[in-house]
Residue, then its C-alpha position, 0 to 999 in steps of 0.5 A: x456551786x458553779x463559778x461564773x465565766x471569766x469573760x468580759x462584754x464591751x457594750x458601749x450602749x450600756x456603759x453610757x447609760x449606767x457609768x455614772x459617778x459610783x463608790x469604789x467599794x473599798x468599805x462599805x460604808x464608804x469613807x464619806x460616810x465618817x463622822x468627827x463624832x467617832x472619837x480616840x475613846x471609840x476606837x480603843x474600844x472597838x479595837x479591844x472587843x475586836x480581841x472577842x473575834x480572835x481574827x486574824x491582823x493586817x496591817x498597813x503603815x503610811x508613808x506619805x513622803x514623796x520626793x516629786x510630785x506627780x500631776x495625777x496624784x490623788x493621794x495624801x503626801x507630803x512632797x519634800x527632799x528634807x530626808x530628815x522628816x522622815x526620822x520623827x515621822x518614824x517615830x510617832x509611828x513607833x509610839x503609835x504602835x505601842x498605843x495600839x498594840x497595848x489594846x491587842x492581844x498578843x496571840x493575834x497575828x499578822x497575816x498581812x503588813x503592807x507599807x503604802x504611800x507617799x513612797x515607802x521607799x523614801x526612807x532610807x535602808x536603816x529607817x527600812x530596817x528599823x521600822x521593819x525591826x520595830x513592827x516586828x518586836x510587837x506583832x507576831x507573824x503568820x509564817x506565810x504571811x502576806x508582806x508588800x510594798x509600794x516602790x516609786x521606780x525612780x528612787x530604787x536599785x538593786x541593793x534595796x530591792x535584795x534588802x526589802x527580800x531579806x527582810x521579808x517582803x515577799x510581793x511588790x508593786x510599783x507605778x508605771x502609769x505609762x511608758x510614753x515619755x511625752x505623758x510622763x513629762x505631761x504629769x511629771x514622771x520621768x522614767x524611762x523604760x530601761x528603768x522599768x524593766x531593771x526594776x522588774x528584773x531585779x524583783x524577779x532575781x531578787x524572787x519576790x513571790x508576786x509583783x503588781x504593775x499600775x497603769x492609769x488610763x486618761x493621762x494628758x496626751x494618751x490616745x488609744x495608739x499610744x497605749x497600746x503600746x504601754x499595754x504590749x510592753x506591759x505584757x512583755x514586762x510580765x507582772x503577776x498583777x495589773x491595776x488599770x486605773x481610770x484617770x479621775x481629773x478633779x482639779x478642785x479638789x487635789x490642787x496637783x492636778x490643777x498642773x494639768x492642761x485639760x485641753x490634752x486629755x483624752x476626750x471620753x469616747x477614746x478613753x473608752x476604746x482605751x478601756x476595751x483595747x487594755x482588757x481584749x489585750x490584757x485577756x488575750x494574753x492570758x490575765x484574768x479580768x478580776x474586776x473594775x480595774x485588776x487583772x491577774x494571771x491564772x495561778x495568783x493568790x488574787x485569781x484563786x481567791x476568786x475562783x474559790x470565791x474567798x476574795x475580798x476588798x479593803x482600802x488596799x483594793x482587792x485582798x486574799x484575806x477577807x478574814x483579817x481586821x486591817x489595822x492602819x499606822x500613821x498619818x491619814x490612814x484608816x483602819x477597818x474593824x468588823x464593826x467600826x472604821x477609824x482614820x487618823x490625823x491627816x497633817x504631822x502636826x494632827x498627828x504628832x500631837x495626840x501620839x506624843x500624849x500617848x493617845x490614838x490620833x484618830x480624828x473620824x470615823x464610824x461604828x457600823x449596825x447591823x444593817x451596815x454589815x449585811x449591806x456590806x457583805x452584799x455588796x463585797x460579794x458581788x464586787x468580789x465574786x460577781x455573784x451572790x447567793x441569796x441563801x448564805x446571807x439568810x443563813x449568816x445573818x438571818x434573813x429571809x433575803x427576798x423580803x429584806x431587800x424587796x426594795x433593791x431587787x426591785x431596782x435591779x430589774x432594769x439593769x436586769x432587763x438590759x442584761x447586766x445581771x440576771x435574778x433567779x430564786x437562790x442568786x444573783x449573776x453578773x452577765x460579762x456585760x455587767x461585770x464593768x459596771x458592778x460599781x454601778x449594781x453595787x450601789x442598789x444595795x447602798x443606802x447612804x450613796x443612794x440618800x444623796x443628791x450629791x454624787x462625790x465619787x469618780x465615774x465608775x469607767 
């Protein structure tokens, strides 16, 4: 099967006319699609029939303290400097480990553990032990397994970094967003570049197999000269993997972001040519365009993934393990089975509580249909891999693909007609025109998103 070329088209036109308000496509359903009626009781079930698939794990472990906040945040956290909060957190994430571990057979194991945030490195070098000890005790490893963490570059140093080694993580990201320090003090992230490059340098002597790079584009005071210069340092950095991320400012509802003057805010023509120059430069410089906002080098785990078209997305984003069920620990986070999706408790008191009872704090979720996989397959596939073919998914599931969507195939004809995408008889294509717009291709085949009349999404660029 031949593999799509890695090229990207920038045609303003049609950015303009279809870069409407779209899911990210992190799940499908999407997380507002999650319903109070899915119960603790649902979710140990499905957790249990999840051991019938023999799947592999990943799992991911919140983190929501931070010891700041940043201006653009659109993440759940906790923003205090009481280090002590950490150490009860800490251990209702242990209990909750017990609770759910009790449902899983033994002889699954972890392909994947990430700790995110908040900021997993507000704990402290023995709480860092600990909890990497305790996941440890209950889960059993795959011996290459995949194990990251988010690092806030203001709060590390060397000796973590050759801790979190030893320990064995083995990829790292961390947030730049930006190195001109008129926008960090705008958004309050102060760091200097100095900073930035020993962080990274420690992480290369210290032989982490693959660090991400975040930079957000939108910022208070950003122009496109001014970011330039943050994409050409970021390239002098030299991370394995660049996240790119479009500024969303929705002051109604993360209340952080009311901190910002919106009268500094790049208007959206600039941002636009922002969004060119990073991926002209980024390509340029040898990184891959693997879609919506992630770039990597050629020979990453996420390029590869790509090529031989394994790729898959999750709540993390972009994942090299399609096959693995992510089970998630702590507040607010959200598992995702093959056939269910379940968030737990957003506040510590929500959380607390239901853990100290040895019950699962789930607070929401849904069970998936039949419809909801196929779609979701469909949609995972062309946000992945920018291609479909009709007959694997007739095959899986099946189907005959032309009949049972009729209706979506009749949607994309416009944006086949203006070049986005090309319909032949055995598959779909993205066009390098299309390829920013996927969000927007994605959604003809979502049937909840396409229901409402309310959009409650970001824009796609």
């Amino acid at each position: 099967m031949a593999y799509l070329p890695q090229e990207v088209k920038f045609d303003i036109d049609l950015i303009k006319k279809y870069a409407k308000p779209a899911p990210r496509y992190t799940s499908y359903p999407t997380a507002q699609e999650f319903s109070e009626d899915f119960t603790p009781e649902d979710y140990k079930q499905k957790l249990i029939e999840s051991n019938e698939r023999k799947t592999p794990l990943s799992l991911y472990f919140h983190i929501p303290f931070c010891e700041s906040a940043c201006h653009f945040c659109g993440c759940n956290v906790i923003i205090t400097r009481r280090k002590e909060v950490s150490n009860p957190y800490l251990e209702h994430v242990y209990k909750e480990m017990d609770i759910v571990s009790s449902y899983i057979d033994k002889d699954r194991k972890v392909v994947q553990l990430h700790w995110g945030g908040g900021t997993p490195n507000y704990l402290e070098d023995n709480q860092t032990i600990e909890l990497f000890k305790e996941i440890k005790k209950r889960f059993i490893f795959d011996e290459n397994a995949e194990i990251s963490i988010e690092l806030d570059p203001r709060h590390v140093d060397k000796d973590r970094i050759f801790l979190l080694r030893e320990l064995g993580f083995n990829r790292a990201s961390f947030g730049v967003q930006d190195f001109n320090p008129k926008v960090q003090q705008a958004v309050n992230r102060i760091q200097p570049e100095e900073m930035i490059f020993n962080v990274m340098n420690w992480l290369r002597e210290a032989e982490f197999e693959s660090v991400n790079i975040d930079l957000i584009y939108g910022l208070p005071y950003q122009t496109l000269e001014s970011f330039t210069k943050t994409v050409e340092k970021t390239i002098q950095l030299n991370p394995d993997r660049i996240a790119t991320f479009n500024y969303a400012h929705v002051p109604w509802l993360k209340r952080l972001q009311r901190m910002i003057d919106e009268k500094t805010l790049p208007p959206p023509e600039e941002k636009l040519e922002i969004l060119k120059m990073t991926i002209d430069k980024f390509t340029k410089a040898g990184y891959i365009f693997i879609g919506m906002d992630h770039f990597a080098k050629p020979d990453d785990e996420l390029a590869i993934a790509q090529r031989e078209r394994t790729l898959h997305r999750n709540f993390q984003g972009y994942t090299t393990h399609a096959e693995a069920e992510l089970i998630g620990f702590g507040a607010t986070s959200i598992s995702m089975l093959y056939d269910a999706y379940a968030q737990n408790a957003k506040t510590l008191r929500d959380y607390y509580e239901p853990v100290e009872r040895g019950e699962l704090p789930t607070v929401r979720g849904i069970k998936l249909n039949q419809d909801d996989i196929i779609r979701r397959d469909v949609i995972m596939r062309l946000m992945s891999h920018f291609q479909l073919y009709k007959g694997e998914i007739e095959e899986k599931y099946n189907i005959d693909f032309d009949r049972y969507f009729s209706e979506e195939l009749k949607r994309l004809k416009e944006q086949e007609q203006d070049g986005l995408l090309k319909i032949y008889e055995d598959r779909i294509d993205i066009t390098p025109a299309g390829r920013l717009l996927i969000r927007n291709i994605a959604v003809n085949f979502d049937i909840y998103t396409l229901a409402k009349k309310e959009k409650r999404f970001s824009q796609a660029i």
